[in-house]
C-alpha positions in Angstrom: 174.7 170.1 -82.7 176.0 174.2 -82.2 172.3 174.9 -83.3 171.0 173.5 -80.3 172.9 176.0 -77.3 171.1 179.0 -77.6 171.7 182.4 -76.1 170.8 182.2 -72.3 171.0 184.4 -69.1 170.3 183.9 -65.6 168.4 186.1 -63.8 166.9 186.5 -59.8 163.4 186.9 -59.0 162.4 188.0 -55.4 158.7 187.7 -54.2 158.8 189.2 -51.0 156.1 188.8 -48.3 154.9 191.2 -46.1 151.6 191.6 -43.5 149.4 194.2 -43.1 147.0 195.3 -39.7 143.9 194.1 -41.9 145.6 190.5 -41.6 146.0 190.3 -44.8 149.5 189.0 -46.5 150.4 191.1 -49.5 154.1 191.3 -52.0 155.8 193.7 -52.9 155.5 194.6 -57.0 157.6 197.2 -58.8 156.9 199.5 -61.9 159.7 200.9 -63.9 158.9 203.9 -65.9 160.2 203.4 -69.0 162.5 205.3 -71.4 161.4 204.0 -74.1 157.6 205.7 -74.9 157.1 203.0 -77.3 157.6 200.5 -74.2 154.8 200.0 -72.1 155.7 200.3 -68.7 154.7 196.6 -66.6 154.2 196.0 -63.1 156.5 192.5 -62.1 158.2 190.9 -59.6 161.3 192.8 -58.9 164.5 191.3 -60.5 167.5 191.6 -61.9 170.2 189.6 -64.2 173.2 188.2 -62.5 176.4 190.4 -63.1 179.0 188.4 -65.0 181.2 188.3 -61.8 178.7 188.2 -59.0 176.9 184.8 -56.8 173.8 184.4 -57.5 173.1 185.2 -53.7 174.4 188.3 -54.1 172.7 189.2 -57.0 169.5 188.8 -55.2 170.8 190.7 -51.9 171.6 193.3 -54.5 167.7 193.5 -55.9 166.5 193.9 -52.7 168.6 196.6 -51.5 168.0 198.4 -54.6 164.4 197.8 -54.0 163.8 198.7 -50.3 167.2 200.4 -49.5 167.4 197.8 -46.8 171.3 196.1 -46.6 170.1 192.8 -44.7 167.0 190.7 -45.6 165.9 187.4 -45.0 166.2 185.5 -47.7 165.6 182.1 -49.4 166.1 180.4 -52.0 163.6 178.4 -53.5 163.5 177.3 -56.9 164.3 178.1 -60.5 162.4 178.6 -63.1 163.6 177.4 -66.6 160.3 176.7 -68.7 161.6 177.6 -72.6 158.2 179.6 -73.2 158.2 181.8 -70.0 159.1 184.3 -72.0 157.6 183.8 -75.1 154.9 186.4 -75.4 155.3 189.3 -78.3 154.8 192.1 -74.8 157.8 189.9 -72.6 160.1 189.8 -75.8 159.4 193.7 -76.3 160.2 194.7 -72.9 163.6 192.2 -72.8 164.9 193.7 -75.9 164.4 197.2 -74.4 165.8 196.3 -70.7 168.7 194.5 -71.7 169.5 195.3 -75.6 170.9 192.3 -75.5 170.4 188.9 -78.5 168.6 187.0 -75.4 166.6 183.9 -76.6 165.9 182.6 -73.1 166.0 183.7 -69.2 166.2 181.0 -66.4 165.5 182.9 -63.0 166.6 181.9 -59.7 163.6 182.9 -57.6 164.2 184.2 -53.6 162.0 184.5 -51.0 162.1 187.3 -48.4 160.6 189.4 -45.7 159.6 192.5 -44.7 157.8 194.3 -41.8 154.5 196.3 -44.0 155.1 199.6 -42.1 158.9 199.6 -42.9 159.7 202.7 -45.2 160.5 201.6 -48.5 163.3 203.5 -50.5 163.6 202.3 -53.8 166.7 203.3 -56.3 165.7 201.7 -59.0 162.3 201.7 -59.3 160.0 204.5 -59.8 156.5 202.9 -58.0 156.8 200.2 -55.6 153.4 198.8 -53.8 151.9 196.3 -51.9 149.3 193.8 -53.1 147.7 191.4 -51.1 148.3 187.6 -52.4 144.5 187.6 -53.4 144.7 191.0 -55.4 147.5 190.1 -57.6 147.0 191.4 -61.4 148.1 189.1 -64.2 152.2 189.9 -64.2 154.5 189.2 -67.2 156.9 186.1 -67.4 155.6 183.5 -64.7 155.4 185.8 -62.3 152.0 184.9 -61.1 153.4 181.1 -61.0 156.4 182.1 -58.6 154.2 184.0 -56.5 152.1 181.2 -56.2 154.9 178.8 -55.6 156.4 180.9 -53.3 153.4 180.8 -50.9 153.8 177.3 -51.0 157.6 177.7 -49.6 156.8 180.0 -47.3 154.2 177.5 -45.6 157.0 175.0 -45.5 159.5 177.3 -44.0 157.5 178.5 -41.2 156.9 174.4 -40.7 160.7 174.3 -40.1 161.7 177.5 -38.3 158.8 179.1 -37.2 161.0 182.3 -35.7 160.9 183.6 -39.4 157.1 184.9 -38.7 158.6 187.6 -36.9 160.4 189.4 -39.6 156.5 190.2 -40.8 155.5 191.2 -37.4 155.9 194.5 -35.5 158.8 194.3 -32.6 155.9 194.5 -29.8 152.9 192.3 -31.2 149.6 190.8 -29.3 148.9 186.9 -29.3 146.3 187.4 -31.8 148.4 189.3 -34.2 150.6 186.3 -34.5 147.6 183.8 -33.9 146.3 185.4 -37.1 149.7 185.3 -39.2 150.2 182.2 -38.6 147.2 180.3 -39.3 146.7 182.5 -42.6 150.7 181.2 -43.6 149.8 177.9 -42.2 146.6 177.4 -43.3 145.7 175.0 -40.3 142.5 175.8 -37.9 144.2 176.2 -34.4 141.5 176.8 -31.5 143.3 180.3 -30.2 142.4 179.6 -26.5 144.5 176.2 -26.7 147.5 178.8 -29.2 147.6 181.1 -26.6 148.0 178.1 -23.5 151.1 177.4 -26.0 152.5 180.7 -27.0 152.6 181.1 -22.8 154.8 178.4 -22.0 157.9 179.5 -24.4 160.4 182.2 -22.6 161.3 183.5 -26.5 157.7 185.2 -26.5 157.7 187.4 -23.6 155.0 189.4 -22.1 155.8 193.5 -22.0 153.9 195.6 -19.6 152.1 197.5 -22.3 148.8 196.6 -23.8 147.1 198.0 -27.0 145.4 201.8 -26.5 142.5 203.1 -28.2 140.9 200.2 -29.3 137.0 198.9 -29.9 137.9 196.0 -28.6 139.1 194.7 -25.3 143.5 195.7 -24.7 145.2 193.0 -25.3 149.3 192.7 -24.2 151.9 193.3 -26.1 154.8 190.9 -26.5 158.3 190.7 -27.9 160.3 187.7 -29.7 163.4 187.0 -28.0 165.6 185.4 -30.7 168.6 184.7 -28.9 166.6 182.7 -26.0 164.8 181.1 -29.0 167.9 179.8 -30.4 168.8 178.0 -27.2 165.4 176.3 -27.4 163.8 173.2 -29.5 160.0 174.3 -29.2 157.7 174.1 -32.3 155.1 176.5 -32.4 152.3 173.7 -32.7 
């Protein structure tokens, strides 16, 4: 029966989302130069495995600082990912043996969600290039990285469905109607007339009108607005 248990680590994964002023959503992938120049270096989620004394939580609040130098994210939880053969390829197997030097047969990764406003600057201390890519622009990634992605936009449709405040942590502080009209029906996926979105957005006292409007655009200004999140927290309005 010994044969059977196998050596296994547990790692954390984190796709994280953020939205750009062509509306479009994009994550954020990482590229490691390597040390090795027999290793090729591979662009991926960014990730790390799970110090032997450290929550899992942690381990993932730990990825993110090291990836954006930010201290607090949002972040979720959302699935993990155990498959026996997600790492089975010769070019995963390479790159584990030089990352960890370790006698690793298998990785389960705990995979997290998060967000992050596009035009925040991102200081990385671990990784050498760090880009956005929108969702529909993702190249073929190592592991099953294109499957979490993937599975992660699902989450992220349910979690706006649930707490809809979360939108904001991909929108600028000061935002117009149809900069969150856009967001969330490309999150949401739903066809939402905007006159009838904006009759909404009007009637909640968390979104609330500023006295500036946009400047040097082709198009007619629109307001700005801000999310109040500690009036929203008193309130029980759903978006839609």
């Amino acid at each position: 029966m010994g044969s059977n248990f196998i050596h296994t680590y547990v790692s954390v994964d984190c796709v994280v989302f953020g939205y750009d002023l062509e509306n479009r959503l994009n994550v954020l992938l990482v590229q490691k130069h390597e040390t090795n120049p027999n290793q090729e270096s591979q662009i991926k989620l960014p990730g790390s495995l799970i110090y032997s004394e450290e929550d899992v939580d942690d381990a993932a609040e730990r990825v993110l600082h090291e990836l954006t130098g930010i201290r607090k994210m949002v972040l979720k939880q959302f699935k993990c990912f155990a498959d026996p053969m997600r790492a089975s390829s010769d070019r995963d197997r390479q790159w584990m043996d030089s990352e960890y030097q370790h006698d690793i047969d298998r990785i389960i990764t705990v995979a997290y969600l998060s967000l992050c406003k596009i035009d925040h600057k991102i200081n990385s201390s671990k990784y050498s290039t760090v880009d956005w890519y929108p969702v529909d622009q993702i190249p073929e990634l190592p592991f099953d990285h294109n499957k979490i992605i993937k599975e992660s936009l699902v989450e992220i449709r349910k979690w706006i469905e649930s707490d809809f405040s979360i939108i904001f942590e991909l929108l600028p502080k000061k935002f117009t109607i149809r900069q969150l009209y856009q967001l969330y029906t490309a999150l949401s996926e739903k066809y939402i007339d905007i006159k009838n979105f904006h009759k909404k957005i009007s009637s909640f006292h968390h979104i609330i009108p500023l006295e500036e409007i946009e400047k040097n655009v082709s198009h007619r200004a629109a307001r700005y607005y801000k999310f109040d999140a500690k009036v929203y927290k008193k309130s029980t309005s759903k978006l839609i």
